[in-house]
C-alpha positions, 0 to 999 in steps of 0.5 A: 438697167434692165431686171432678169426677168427683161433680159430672159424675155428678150432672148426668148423671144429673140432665140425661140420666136425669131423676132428680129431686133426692131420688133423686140424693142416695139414690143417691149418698148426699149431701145433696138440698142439695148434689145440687141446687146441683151439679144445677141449676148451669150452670157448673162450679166452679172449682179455687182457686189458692193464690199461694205465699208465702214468701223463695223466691217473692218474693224471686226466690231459689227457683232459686238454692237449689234449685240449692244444694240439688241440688249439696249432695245429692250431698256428704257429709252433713258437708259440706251448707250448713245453713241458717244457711249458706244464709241468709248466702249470700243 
């Protein structure tokens, strides 16, 4: 996967140069494929959003843990909440 940054220097150089595609994909050293796909394309891609899984997200408890975790930073390490302490404070 190319980064913007790639893909914004191909199309300039694809739309504002007229380089063809097999000097683009010399110069920067990729594939013609993957210089004509970004190229010729209108749109830019898109990023994907991964949705976050897990008890801390569905549940709605992610804050209040956090919280617990930023208040048992500043005790002593004997008297942190482990997790089986915090599974049974849920």
């Amino acid at each position: 996967m190319l980064t913007m940054s790639d893909i914004n220097c191909i199309k300039h150089l694809r739309n504002e140069k007229g380089l063809s595609i097999d000097a683009i994909a010399k110069a920067l050293n990729i594939n013609w494929r993957t210089a004509k796909k970004y190229a010729d394309e209108n749109e830019l891609p898109s990023s994907i959003i991964k949705p976050r899984k897990g008890m801390m997200y569905k549940e709605k408890w992610g804050l209040m843990v956090s919280d617990w975790l930023f208040e048992d930073a500043r005790e002593k390490k004997k008297l942190r909440r482990n997790n089986l302490q915090i599974l049974a404070l849920q």
